[in-house]
C-alpha positions as CSV (number, residue, x, y, z in Angstrom):
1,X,117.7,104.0,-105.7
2,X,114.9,106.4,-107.0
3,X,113.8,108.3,-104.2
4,X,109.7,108.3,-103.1
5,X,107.7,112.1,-104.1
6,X,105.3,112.6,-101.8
7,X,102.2,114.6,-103.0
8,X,101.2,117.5,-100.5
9,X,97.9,118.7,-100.6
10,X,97.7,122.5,-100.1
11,X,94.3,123.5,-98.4
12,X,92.1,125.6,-100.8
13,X,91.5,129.1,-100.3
14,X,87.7,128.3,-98.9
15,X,89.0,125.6,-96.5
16,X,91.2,128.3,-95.1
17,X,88.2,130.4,-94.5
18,X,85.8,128.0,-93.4
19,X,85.1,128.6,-89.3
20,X,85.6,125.0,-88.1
21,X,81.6,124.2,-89.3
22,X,83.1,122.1,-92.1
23,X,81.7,121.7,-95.9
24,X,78.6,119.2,-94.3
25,X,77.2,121.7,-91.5
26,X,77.8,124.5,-93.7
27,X,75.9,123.2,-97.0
28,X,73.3,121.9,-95.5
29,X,72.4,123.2,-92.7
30,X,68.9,124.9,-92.7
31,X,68.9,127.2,-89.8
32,X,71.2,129.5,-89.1
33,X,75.0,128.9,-88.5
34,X,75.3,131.2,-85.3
35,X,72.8,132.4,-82.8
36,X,72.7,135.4,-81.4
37,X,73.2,134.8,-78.1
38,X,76.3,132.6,-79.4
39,X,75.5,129.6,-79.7
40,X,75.4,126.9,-82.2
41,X,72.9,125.1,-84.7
42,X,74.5,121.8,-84.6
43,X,73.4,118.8,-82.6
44,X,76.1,115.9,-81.6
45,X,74.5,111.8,-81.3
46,X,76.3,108.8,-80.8
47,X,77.9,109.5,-77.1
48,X,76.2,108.6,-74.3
49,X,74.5,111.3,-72.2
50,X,76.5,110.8,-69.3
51,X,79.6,111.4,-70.8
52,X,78.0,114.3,-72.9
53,X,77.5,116.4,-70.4
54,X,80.2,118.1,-68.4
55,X,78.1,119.0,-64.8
56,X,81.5,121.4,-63.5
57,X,81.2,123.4,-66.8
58,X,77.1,122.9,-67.0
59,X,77.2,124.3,-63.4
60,X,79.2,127.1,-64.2
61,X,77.9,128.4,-67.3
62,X,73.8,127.7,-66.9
63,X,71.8,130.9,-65.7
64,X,71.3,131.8,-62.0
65,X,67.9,130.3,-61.7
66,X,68.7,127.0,-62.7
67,X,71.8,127.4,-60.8
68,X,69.9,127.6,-57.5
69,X,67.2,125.2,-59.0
70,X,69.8,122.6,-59.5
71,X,71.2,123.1,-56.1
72,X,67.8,123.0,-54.4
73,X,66.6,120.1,-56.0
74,X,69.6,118.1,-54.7
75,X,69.7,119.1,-51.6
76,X,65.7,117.9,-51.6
77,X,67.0,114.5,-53.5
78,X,69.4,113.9,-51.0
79,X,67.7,114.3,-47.7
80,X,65.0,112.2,-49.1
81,X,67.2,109.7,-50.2
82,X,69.0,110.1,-46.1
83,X,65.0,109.7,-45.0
84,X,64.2,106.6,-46.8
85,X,67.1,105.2,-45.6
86,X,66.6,105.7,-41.8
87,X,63.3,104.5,-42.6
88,X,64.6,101.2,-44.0
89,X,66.8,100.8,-41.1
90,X,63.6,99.8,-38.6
91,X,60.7,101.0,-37.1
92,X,62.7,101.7,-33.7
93,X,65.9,103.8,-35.6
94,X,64.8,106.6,-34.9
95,X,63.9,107.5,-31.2
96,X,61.9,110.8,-31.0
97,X,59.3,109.7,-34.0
98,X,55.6,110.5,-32.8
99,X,53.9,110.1,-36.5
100,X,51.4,106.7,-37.0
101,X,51.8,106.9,-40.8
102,X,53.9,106.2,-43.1
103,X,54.2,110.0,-44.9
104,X,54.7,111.4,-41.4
105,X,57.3,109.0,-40.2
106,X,58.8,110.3,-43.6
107,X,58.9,113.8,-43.2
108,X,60.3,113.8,-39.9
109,X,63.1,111.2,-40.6
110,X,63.3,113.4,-43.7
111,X,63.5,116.9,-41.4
112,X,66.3,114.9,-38.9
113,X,68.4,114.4,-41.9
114,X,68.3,118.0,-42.8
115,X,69.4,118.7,-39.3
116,X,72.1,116.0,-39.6
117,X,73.0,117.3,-43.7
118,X,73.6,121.0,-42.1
119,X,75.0,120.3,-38.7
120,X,71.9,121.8,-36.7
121,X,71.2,118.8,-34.6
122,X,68.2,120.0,-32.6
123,X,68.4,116.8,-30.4
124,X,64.6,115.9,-30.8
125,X,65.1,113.0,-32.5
126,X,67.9,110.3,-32.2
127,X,69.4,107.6,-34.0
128,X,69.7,104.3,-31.8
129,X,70.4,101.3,-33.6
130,X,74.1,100.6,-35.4
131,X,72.7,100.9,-39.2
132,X,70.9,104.3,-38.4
133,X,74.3,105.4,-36.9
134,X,75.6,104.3,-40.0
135,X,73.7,106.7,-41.9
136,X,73.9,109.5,-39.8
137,X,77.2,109.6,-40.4
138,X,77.0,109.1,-44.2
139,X,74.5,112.1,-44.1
140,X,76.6,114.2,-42.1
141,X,79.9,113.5,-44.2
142,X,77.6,113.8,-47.5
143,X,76.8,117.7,-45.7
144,X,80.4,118.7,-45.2
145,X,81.2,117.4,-49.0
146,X,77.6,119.2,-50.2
147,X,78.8,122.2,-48.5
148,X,81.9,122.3,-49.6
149,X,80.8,121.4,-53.0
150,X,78.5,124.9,-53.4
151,X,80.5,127.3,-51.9
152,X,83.4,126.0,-54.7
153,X,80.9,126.3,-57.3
154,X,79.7,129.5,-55.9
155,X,83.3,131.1,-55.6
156,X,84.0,129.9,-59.5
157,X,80.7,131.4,-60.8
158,X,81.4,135.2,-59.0
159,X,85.1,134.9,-60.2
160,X,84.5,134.1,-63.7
161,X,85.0,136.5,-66.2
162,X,82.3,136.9,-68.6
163,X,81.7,139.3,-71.3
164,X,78.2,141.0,-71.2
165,X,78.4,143.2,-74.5
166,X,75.3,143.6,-76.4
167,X,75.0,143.9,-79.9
168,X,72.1,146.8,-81.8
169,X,69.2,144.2,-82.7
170,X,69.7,145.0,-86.6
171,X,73.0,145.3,-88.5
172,X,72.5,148.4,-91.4
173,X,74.1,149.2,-94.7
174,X,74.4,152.9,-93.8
175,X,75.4,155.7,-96.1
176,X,79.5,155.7,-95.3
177,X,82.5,158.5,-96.8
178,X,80.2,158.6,-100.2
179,X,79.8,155.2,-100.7
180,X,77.9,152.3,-98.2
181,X,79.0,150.2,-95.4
182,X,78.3,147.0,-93.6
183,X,78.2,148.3,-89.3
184,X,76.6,147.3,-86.3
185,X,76.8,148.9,-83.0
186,X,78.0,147.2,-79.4
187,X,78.2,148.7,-76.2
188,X,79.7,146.7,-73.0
189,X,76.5,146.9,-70.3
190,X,78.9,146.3,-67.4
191,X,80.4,149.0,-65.4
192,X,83.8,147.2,-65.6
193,X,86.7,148.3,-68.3
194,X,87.2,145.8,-71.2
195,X,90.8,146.8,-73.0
196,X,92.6,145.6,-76.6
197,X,88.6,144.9,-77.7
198,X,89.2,143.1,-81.3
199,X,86.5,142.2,-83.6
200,X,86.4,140.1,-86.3
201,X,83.6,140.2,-88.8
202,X,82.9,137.0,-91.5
203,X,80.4,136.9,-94.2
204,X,79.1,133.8,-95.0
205,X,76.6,132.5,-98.4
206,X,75.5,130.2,-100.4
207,X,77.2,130.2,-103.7
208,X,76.6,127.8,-106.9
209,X,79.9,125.5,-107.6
210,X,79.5,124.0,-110.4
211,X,75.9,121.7,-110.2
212,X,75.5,121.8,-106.4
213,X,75.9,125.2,-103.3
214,X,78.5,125.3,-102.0
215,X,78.7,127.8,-98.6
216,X,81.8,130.4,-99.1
217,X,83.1,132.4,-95.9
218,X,84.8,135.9,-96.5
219,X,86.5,137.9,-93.7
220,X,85.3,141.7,-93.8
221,X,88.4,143.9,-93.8
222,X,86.7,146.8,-91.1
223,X,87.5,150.3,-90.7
224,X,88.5,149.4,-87.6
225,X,89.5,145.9,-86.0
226,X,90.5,147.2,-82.3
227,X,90.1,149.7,-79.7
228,X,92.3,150.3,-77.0
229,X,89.6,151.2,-74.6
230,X,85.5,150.4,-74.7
231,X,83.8,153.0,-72.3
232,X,81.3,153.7,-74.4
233,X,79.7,152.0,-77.7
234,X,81.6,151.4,-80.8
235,X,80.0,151.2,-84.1
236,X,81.7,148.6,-85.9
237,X,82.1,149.7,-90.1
238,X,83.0,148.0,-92.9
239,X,83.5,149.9,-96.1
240,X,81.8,148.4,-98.7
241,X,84.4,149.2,-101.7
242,X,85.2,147.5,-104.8
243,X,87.0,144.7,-103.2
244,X,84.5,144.2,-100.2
245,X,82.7,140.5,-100.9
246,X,79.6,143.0,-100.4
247,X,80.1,144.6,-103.6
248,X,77.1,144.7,-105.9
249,X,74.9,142.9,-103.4
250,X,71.4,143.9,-103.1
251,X,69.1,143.1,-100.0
252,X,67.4,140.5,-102.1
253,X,70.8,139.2,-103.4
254,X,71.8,138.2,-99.6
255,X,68.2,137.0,-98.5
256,X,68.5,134.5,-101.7
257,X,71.8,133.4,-100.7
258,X,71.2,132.7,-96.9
259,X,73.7,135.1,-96.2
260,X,74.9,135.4,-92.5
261,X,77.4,137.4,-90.8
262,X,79.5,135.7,-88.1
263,X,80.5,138.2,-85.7
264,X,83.5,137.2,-82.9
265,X,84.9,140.1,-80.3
266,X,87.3,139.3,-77.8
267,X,88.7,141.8,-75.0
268,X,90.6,141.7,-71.9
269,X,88.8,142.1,-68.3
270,X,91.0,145.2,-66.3
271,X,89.5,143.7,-63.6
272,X,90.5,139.8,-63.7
273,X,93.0,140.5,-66.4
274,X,91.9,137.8,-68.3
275,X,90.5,137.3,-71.9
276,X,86.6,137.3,-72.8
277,X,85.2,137.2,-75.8
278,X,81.5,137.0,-76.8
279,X,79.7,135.9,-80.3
280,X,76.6,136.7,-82.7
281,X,75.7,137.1,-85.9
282,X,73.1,138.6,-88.3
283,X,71.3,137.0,-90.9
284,X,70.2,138.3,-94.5
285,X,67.1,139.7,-92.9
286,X,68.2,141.4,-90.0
287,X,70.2,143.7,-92.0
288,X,68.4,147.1,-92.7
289,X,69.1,149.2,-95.9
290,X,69.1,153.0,-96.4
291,X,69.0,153.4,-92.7
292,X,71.7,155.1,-90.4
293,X,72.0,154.4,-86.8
294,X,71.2,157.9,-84.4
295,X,73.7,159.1,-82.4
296,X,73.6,157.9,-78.8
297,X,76.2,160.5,-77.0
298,X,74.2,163.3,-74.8
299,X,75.1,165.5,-71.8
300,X,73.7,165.1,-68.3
301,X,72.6,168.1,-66.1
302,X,76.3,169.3,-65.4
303,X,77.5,168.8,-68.4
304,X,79.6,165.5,-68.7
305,X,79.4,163.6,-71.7
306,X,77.3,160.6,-71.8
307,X,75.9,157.4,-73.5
308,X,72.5,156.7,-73.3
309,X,72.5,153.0,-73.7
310,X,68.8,152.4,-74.8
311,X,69.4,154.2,-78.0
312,X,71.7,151.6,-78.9
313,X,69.0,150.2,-81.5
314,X,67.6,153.5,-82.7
315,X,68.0,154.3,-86.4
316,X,66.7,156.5,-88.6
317,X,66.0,156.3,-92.8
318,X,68.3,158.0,-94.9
């Protein structure tokens, strides 16, 4: 009985390379791959909104201000939503109501359910019939739950660990050891210790395979891949030798192949001893030439070293 071959298909070499954009986002897409604040260029369809969005994570990860927007325009929502209902329940609810019309029988059925949502209870106006009861007590649950619900979202946003490290504005290809280099500076703008900081550095272009472009990602060997410690900044080199993918580029060379370098550094939080990690990435023309960064190291007035942190995109021609 002959036995059955089956055919294994080894990944190529680029496949290995490629991020997780795949061959379709990374061909044709026009902007770039990476943002620099980290994010993405790709937009998912075909999944309804509500299950698109993930509200705990949205909650968590969206800036303060929308935070507290968010927060404020439900606790509004709900309360209104509590004040239509007494509303609906009668015109004799409520006992306490002194307004004739309609928009000031609202806003103090709507003020009595933010005295029920929070607990306050000033005792100036009453529910009396069984459905405004009803309510009440829906309102008053829907408080404890709101509450609750805030002060958990709250607690999770303090006691997340994020990474705040800021990358120079411009990566450079500085004069290095006799020859050039590919660096860019970081600094961590938080007071807090950030140990075993790695960095991984990826160059990404356009390259002609056969009759169509094809988009090729190289990993940049660096002088450098970790540090043990990040008090200060760290300017993050690599050599451009004879086996760099950089070698023989021009400026113009990597503006005509929509070049981009993906940047990824991850690090451990002393403080919740816990991993971070933080993402950019520099396109063709964000990338000076003949330029060296200046140095950002001073002493204060008794004499301890120090990093002044607004230098951090300072530069100087070579």
């Amino acid at each position: 009985m002959a036995e059955q071959s089956e055919t294994v298909h080894q990944p190529r070499e680029e496949d290995l390379r490629d991020l997780g954009f795949g061959s379709r986002v990374s061909e044709e897409a026009r902007l770039r791959l990476l943002n620099r604040d980290g994010t993405f260029n790709v937009n998912r369809r075909g999944i309804s909104r509500f299950r698109a969005i993930g509200f705990y994570q949205a909650l968590l990860t969206m800036s303060w201000w929308r935070f507290h927007a968010a927060i404020l325009l439900s606790y509004l929502s709900v309360n209104a939503a509590f004040a239509l209902g007494f509303l609906a329940c009668g015109p004799n609810a409520l006992q306490g109501l002194e307004a004739r019309s309609l928009a000031g029988r609202f806003l103090e059925a709507f003020f009595f359910s933010v005295q029920t949502f929070t607990t306050v209870g000033y005792g100036h106006i009453t529910p009396q019939s069984l459905a405004a009861n009803l309510v009440a007590t829906l309102d008053a649950f829907m408080g404890l739950m709101g509450f609750a619900l805030a002060t958990g979202l709250l607690f999770a946003r303090f006691s997340r660990p994020t990474a705040r490290i800021c990358f120079s504005r411009n990566a450079l290809v500085a004069p290095y050891q006799g020859a050039q280099a590919f660096e860019f500076r970081v600094i961590n703008e938080r007071r807090n210790v950030l140990i075993e900081v790695q960095a991984k550095v990826v160059f990404s272009r356009m390259e002609w395979s056969g009759d169509r472009r094809v988009r090729r990602f190289y990993p940049l060997a660096l002088e450098r891949d970790h540090v043990a410690f990040f008090p200060l900044h760290w300017t993050i080199v690599h050599p451009i030798q004879d086996d760099s993918p950089l070698s023989g580029l021009t400026q113009q060379a990597l503006v005509e192949s929509e070049s981009e370098f993906l940047i990824l550094i991850t690090a451990i939080d002393d403080t919740f001893s816990q991993t971070v990690h933080t993402r950019s990435s520099y396109k063709a023309e964000e990338v000076l030439w003949d330029t060296r960064f200046k140095s950002m190291f001073g002493y204060d007035s008794e004499g301890v070293l120090s990093v002044d942190l607004k230098k951090l995109d300072w530069v100087e021609r070579t």
